[in-house]
PyMOL Python script that loads the backbone (N, CA, C, O; Angstrom):
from pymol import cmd

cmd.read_pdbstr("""\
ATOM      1  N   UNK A   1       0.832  -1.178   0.000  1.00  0.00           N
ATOM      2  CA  UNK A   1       0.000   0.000   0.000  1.00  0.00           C
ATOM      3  C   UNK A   1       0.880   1.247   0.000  1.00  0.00           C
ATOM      4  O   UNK A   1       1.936   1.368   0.620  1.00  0.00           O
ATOM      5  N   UNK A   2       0.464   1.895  -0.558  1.00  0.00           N
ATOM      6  CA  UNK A   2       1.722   3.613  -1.184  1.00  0.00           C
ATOM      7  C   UNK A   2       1.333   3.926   0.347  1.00  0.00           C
ATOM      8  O   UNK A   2       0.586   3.324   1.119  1.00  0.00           O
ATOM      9  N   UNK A   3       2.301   5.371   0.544  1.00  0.00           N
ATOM     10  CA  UNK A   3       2.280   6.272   1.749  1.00  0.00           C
ATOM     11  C   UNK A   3       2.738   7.003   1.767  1.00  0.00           C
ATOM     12  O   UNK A   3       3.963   7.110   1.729  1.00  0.00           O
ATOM     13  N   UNK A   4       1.818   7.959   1.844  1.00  0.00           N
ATOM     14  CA  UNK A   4       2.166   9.633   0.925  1.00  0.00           C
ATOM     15  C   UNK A   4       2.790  10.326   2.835  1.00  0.00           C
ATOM     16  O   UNK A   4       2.240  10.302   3.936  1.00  0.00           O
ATOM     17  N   UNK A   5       4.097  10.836   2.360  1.00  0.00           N
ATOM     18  CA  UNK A   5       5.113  11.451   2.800  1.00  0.00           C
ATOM     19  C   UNK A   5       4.447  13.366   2.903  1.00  0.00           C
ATOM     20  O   UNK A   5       4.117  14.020   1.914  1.00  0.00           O
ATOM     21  N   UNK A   6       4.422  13.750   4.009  1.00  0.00           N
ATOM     22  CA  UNK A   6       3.483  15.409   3.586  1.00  0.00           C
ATOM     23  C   UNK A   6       4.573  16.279   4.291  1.00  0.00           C
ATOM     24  O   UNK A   6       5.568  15.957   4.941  1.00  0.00           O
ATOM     25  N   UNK A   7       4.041  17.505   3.937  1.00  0.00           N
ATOM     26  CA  UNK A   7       5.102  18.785   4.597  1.00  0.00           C
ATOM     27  C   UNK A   7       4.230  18.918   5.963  1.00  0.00           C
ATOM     28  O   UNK A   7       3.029  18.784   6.200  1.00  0.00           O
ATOM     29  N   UNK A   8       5.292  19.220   6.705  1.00  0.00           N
ATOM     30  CA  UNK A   8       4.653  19.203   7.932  1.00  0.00           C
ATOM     31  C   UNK A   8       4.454  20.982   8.488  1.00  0.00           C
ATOM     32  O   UNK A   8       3.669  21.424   9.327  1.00  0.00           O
ATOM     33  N   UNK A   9       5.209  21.520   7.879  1.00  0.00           N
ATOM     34  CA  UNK A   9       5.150  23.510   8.088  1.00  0.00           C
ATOM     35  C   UNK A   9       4.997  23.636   6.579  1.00  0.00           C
ATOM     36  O   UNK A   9       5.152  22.911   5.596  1.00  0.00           O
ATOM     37  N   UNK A  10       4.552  25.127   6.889  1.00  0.00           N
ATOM     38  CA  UNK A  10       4.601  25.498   5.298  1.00  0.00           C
ATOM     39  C   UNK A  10       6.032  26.584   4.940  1.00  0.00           C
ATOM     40  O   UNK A  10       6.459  27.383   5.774  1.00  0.00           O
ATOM     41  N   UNK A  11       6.630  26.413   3.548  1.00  0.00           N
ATOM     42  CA  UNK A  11       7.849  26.665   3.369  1.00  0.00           C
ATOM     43  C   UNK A  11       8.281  26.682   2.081  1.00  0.00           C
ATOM     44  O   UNK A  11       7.477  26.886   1.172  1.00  0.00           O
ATOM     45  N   UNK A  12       9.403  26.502   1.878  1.00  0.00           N
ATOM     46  CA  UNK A  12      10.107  26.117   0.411  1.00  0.00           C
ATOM     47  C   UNK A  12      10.588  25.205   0.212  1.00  0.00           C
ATOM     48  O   UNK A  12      11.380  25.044   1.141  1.00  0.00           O
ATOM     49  N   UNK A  13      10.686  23.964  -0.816  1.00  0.00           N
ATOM     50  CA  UNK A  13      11.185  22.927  -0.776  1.00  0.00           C
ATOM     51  C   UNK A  13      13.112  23.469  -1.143  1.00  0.00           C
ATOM     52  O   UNK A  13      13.467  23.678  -2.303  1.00  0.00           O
ATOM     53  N   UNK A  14      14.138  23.614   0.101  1.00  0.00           N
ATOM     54  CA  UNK A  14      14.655  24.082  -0.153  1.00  0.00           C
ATOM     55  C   UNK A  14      15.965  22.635  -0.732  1.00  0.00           C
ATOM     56  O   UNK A  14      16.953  22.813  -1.444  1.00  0.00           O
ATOM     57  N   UNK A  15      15.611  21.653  -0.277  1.00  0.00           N
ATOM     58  CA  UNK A  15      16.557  20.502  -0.751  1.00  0.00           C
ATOM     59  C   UNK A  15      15.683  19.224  -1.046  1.00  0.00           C
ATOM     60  O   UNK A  15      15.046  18.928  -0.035  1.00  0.00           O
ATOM     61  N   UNK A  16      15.469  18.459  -1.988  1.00  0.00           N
ATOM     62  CA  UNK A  16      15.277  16.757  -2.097  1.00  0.00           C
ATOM     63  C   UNK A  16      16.472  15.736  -1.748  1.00  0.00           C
ATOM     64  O   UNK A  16      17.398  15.531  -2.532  1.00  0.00           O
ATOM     65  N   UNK A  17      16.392  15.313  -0.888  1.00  0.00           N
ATOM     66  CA  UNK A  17      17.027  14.165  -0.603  1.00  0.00           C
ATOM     67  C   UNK A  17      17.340  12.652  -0.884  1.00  0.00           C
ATOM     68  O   UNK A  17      18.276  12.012  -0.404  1.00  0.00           O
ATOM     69  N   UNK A  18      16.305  12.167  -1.819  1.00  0.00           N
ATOM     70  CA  UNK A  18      15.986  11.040  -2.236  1.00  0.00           C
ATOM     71  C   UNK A  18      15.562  11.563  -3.787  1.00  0.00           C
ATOM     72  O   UNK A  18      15.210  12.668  -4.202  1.00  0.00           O
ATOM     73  N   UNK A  19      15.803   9.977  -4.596  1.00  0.00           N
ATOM     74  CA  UNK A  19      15.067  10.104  -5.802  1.00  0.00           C
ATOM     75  C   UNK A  19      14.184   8.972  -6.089  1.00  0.00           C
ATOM     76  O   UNK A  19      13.875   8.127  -5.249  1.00  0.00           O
ATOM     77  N   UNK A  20      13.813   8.985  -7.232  1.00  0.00           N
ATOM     78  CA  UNK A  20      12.656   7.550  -7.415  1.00  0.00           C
ATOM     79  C   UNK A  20      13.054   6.363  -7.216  1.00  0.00           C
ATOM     80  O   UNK A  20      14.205   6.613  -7.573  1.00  0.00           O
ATOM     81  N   UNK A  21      13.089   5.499  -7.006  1.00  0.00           N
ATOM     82  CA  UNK A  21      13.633   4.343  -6.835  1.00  0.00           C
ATOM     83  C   UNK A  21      14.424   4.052  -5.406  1.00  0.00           C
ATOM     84  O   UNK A  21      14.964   2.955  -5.270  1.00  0.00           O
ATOM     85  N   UNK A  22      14.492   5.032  -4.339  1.00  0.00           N
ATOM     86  CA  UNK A  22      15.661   4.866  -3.536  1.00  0.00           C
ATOM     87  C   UNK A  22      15.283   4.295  -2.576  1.00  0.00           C
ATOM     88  O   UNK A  22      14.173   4.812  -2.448  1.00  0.00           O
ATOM     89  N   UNK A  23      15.420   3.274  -1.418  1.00  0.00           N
ATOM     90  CA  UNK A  23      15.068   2.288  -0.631  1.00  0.00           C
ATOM     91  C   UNK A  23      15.443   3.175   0.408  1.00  0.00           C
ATOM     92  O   UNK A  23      16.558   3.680   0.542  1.00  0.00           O
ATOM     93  N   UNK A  24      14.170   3.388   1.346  1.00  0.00           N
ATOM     94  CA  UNK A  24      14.191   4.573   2.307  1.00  0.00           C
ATOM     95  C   UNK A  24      13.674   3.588   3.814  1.00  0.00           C
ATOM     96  O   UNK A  24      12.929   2.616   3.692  1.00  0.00           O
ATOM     97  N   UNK A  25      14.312   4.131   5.419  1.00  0.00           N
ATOM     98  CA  UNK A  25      13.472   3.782   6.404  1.00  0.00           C
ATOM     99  C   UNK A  25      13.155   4.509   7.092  1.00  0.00           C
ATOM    100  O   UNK A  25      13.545   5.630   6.766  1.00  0.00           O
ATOM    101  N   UNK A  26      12.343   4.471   8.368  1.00  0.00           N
ATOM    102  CA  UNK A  26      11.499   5.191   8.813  1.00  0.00           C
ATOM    103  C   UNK A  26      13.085   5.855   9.734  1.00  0.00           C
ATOM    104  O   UNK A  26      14.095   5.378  10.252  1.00  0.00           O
ATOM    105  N   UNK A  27      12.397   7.371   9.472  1.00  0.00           N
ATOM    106  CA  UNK A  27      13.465   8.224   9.865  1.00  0.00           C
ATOM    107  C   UNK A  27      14.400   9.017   9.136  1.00  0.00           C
ATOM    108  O   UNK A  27      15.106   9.959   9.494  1.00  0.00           O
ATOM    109  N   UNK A  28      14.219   8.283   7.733  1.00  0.00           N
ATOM    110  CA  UNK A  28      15.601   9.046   6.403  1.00  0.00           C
ATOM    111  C   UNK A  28      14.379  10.161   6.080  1.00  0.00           C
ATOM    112  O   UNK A  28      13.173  10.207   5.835  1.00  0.00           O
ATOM    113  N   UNK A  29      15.418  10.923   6.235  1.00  0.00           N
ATOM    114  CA  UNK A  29      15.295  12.816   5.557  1.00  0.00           C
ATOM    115  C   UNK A  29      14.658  12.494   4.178  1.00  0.00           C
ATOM    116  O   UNK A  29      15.530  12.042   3.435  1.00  0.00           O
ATOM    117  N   UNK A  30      13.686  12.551   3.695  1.00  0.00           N
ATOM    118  CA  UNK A  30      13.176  12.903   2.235  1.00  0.00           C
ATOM    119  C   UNK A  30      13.828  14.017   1.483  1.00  0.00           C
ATOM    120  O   UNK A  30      14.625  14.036   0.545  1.00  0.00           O
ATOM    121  N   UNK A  31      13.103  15.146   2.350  1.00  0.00           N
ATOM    122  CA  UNK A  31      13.435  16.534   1.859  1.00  0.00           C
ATOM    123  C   UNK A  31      13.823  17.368   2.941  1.00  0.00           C
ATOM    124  O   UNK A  31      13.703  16.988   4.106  1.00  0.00           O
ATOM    125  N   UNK A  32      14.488  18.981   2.492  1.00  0.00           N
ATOM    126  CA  UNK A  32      14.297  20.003   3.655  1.00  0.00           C
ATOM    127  C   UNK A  32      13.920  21.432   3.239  1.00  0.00           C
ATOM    128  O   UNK A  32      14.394  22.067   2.296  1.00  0.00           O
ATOM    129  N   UNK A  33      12.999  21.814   4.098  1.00  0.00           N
ATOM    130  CA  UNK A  33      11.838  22.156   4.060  1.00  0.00           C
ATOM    131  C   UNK A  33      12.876  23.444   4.346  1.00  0.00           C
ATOM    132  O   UNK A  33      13.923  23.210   4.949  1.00  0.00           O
ATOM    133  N   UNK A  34      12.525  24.989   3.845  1.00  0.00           N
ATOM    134  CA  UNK A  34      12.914  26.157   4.585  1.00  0.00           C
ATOM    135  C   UNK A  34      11.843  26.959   5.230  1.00  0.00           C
ATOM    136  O   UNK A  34      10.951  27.043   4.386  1.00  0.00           O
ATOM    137  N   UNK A  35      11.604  27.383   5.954  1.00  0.00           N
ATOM    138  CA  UNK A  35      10.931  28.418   6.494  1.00  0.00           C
ATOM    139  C   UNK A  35      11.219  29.437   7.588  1.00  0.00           C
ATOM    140  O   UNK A  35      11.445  28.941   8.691  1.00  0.00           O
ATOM    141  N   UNK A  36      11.255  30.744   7.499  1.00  0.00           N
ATOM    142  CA  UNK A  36      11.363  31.511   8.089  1.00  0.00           C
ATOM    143  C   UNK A  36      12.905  31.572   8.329  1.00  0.00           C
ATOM    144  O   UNK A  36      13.317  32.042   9.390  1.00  0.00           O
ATOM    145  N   UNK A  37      13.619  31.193   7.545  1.00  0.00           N
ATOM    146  CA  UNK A  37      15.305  31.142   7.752  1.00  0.00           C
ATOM    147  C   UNK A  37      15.705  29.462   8.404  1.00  0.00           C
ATOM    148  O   UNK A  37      16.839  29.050   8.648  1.00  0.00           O
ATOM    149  N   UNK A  38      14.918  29.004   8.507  1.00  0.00           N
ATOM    150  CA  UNK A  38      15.318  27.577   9.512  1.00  0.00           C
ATOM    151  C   UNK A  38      15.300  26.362   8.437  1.00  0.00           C
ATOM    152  O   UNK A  38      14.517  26.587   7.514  1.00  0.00           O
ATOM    153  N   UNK A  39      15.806  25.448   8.372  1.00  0.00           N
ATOM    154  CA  UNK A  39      16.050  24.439   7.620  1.00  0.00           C
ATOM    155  C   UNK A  39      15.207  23.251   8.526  1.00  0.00           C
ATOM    156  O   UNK A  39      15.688  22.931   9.613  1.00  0.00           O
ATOM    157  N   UNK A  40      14.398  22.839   8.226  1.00  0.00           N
ATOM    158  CA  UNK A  40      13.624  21.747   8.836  1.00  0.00           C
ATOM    159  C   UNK A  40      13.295  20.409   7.686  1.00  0.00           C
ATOM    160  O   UNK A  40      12.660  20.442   6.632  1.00  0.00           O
ATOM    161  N   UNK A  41      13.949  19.351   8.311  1.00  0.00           N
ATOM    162  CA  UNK A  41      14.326  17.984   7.535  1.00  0.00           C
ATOM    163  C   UNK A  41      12.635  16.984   7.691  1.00  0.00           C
ATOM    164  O   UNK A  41      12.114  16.454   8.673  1.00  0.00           O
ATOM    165  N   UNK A  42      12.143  17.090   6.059  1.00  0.00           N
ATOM    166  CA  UNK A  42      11.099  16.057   6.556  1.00  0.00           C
ATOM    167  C   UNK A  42      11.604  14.556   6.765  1.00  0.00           C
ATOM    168  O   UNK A  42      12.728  14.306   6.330  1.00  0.00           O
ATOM    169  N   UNK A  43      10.990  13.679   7.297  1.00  0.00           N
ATOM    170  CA  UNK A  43      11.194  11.924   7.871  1.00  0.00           C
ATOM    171  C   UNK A  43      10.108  11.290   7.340  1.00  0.00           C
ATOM    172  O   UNK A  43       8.946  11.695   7.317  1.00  0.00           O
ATOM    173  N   UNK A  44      10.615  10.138   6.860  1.00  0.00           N
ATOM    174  CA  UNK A  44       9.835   9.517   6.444  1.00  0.00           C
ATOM    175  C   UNK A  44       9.441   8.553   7.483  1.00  0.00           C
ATOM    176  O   UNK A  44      10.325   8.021   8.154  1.00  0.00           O
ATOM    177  N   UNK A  45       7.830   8.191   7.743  1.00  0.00           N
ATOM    178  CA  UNK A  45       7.094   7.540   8.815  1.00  0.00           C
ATOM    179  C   UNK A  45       7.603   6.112   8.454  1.00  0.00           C
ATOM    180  O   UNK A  45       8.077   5.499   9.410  1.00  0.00           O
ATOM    181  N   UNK A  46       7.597   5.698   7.685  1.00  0.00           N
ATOM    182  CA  UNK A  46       7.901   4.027   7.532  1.00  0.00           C
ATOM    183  C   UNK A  46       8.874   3.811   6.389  1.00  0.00           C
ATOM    184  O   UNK A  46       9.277   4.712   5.653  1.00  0.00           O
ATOM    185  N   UNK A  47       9.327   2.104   6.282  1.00  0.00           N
ATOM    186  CA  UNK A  47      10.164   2.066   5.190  1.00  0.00           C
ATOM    187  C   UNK A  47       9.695   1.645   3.899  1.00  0.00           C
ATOM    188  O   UNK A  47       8.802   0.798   3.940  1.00  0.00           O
ATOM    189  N   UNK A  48       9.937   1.887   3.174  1.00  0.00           N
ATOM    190  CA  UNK A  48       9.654   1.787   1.513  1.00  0.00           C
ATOM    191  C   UNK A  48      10.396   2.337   0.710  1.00  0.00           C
ATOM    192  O   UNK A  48      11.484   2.826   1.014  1.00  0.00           O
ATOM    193  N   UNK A  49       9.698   2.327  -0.892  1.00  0.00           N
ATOM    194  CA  UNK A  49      11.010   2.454  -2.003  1.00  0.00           C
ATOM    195  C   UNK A  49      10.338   4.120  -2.477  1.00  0.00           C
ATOM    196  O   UNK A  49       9.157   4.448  -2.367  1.00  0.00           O
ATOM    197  N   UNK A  50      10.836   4.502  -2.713  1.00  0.00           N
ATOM    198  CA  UNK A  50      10.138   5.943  -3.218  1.00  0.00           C
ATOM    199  C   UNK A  50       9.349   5.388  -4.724  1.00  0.00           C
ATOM    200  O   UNK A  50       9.684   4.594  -5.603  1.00  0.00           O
ATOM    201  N   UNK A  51       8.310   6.137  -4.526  1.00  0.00           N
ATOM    202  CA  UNK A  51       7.507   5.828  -5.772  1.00  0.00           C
ATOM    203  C   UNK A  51       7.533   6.725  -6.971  1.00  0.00           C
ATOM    204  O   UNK A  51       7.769   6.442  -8.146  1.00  0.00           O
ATOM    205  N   UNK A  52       7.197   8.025  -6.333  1.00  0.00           N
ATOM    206  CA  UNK A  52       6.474   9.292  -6.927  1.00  0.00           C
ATOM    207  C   UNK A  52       7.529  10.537  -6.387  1.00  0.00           C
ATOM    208  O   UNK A  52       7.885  10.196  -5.259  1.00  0.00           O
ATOM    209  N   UNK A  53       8.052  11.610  -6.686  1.00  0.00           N
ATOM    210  CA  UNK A  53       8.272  12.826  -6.123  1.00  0.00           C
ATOM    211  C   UNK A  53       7.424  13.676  -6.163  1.00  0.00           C
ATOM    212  O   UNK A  53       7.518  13.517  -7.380  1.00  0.00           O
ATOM    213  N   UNK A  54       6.363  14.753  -6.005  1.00  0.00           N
ATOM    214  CA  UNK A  54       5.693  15.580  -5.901  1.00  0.00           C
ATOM    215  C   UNK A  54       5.881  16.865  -6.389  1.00  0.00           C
ATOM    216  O   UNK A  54       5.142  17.532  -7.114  1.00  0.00           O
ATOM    217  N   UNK A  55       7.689  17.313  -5.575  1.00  0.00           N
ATOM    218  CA  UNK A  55       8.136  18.757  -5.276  1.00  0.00           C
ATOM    219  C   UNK A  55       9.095  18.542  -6.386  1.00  0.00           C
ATOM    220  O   UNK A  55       9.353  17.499  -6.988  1.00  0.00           O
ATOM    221  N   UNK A  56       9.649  19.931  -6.559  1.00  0.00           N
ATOM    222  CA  UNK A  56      10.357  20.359  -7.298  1.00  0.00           C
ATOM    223  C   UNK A  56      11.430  21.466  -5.868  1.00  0.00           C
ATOM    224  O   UNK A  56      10.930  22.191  -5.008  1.00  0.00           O
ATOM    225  N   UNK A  57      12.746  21.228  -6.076  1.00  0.00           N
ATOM    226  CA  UNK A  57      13.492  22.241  -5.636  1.00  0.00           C
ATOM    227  C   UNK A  57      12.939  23.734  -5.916  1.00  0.00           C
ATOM    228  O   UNK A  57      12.381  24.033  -6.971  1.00  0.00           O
ATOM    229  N   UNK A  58      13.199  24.814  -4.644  1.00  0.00           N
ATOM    230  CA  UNK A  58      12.394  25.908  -4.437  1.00  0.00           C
ATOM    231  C   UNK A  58      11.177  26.124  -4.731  1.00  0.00           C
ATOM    232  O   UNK A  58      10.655  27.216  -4.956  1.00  0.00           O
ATOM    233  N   UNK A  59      10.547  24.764  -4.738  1.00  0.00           N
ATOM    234  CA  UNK A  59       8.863  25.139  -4.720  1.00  0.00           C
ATOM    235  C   UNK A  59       8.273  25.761  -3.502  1.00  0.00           C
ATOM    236  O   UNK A  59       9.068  25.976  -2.587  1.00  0.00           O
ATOM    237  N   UNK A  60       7.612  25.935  -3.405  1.00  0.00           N
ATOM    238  CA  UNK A  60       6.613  26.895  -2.158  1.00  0.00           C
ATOM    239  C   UNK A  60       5.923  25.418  -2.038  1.00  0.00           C
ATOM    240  O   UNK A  60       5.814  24.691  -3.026  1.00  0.00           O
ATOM    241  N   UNK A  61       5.375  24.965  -0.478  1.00  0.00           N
ATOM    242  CA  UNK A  61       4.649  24.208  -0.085  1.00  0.00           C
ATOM    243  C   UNK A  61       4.029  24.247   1.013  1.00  0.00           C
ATOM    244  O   UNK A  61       4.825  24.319   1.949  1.00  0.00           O
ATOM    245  N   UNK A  62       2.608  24.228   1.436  1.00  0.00           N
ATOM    246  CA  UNK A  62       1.756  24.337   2.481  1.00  0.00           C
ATOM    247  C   UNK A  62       2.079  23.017   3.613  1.00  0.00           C
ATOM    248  O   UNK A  62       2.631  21.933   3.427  1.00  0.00           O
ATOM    249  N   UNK A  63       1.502  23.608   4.794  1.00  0.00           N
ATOM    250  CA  UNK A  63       1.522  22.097   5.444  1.00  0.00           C
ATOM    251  C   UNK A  63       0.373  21.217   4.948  1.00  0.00           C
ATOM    252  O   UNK A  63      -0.783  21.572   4.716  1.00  0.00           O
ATOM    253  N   UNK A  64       0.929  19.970   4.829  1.00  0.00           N
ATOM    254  CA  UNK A  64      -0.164  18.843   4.830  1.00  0.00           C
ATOM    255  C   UNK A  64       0.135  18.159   2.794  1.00  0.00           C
ATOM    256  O   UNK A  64      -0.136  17.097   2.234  1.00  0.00           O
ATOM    257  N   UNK A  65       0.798  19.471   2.324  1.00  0.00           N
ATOM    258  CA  UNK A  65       1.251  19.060   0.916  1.00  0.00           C
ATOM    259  C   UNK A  65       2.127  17.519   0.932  1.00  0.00           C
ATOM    260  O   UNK A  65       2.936  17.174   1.793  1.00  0.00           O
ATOM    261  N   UNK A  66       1.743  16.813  -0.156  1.00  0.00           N
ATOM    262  CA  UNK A  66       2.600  16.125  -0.699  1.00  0.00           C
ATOM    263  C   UNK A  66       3.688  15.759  -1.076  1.00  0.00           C
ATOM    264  O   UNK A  66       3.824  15.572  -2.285  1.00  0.00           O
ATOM    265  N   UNK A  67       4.766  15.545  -0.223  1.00  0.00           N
ATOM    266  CA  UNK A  67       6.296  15.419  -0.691  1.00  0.00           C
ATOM    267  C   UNK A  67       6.771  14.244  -1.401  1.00  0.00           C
ATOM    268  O   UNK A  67       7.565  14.215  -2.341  1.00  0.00           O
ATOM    269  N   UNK A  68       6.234  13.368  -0.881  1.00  0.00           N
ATOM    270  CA  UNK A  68       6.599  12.372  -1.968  1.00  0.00           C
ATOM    271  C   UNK A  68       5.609  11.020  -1.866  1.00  0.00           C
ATOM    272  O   UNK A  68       4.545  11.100  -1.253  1.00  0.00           O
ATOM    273  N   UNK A  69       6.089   9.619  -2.591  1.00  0.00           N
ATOM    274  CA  UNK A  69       5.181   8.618  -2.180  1.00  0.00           C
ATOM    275  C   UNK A  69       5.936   7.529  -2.101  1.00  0.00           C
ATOM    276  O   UNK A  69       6.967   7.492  -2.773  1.00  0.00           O
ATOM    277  N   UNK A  70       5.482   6.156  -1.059  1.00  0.00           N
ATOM    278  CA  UNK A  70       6.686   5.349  -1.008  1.00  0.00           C
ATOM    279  C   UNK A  70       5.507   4.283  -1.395  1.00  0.00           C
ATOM    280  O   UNK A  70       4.310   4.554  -1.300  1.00  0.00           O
ATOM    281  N   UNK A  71       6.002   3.083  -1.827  1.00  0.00           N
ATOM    282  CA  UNK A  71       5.190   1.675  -2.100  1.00  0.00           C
ATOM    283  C   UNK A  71       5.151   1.127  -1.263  1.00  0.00           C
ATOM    284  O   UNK A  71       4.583   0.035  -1.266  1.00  0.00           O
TER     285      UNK A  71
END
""", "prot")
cmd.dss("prot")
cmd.show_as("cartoon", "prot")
cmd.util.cbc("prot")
cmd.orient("prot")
């Protein structure tokens, strides 16, 4: 079952950490998030393979957005 990875503040996607295919566990940095000058690292809740990316480097993203998807 997929498991969509979300922004947890709202911000800029200021780094991707992973790409499609990459065998991730609960705890690896996806992305990092900027806001307000602070660098905040999203985590991924469980382990899986990345499916999908969502973001694009310096995108703008709300909380609750879509960062990525794992299988």
């Amino acid at each position: 079952m997929a498991k969509v990875i979300k922004a947890h503040i709202t911000g800029t996607v200021w780094k991707i950490e992973v790409k499609v295919g990459d065998s991730v566990e609960e705890g690896t940095v996806v992305a990092i998030l900027e806001s307000m000058k602070m660098e905040m690292p999203v985590e991924s809740e469980d382990s899986g393979t990345v499916k999908e990316i969502h973001v694009k480097e310096s995108q703008p993203v709300s909380e609750g957005d879509p960062i990525c998807t794992l299988d």
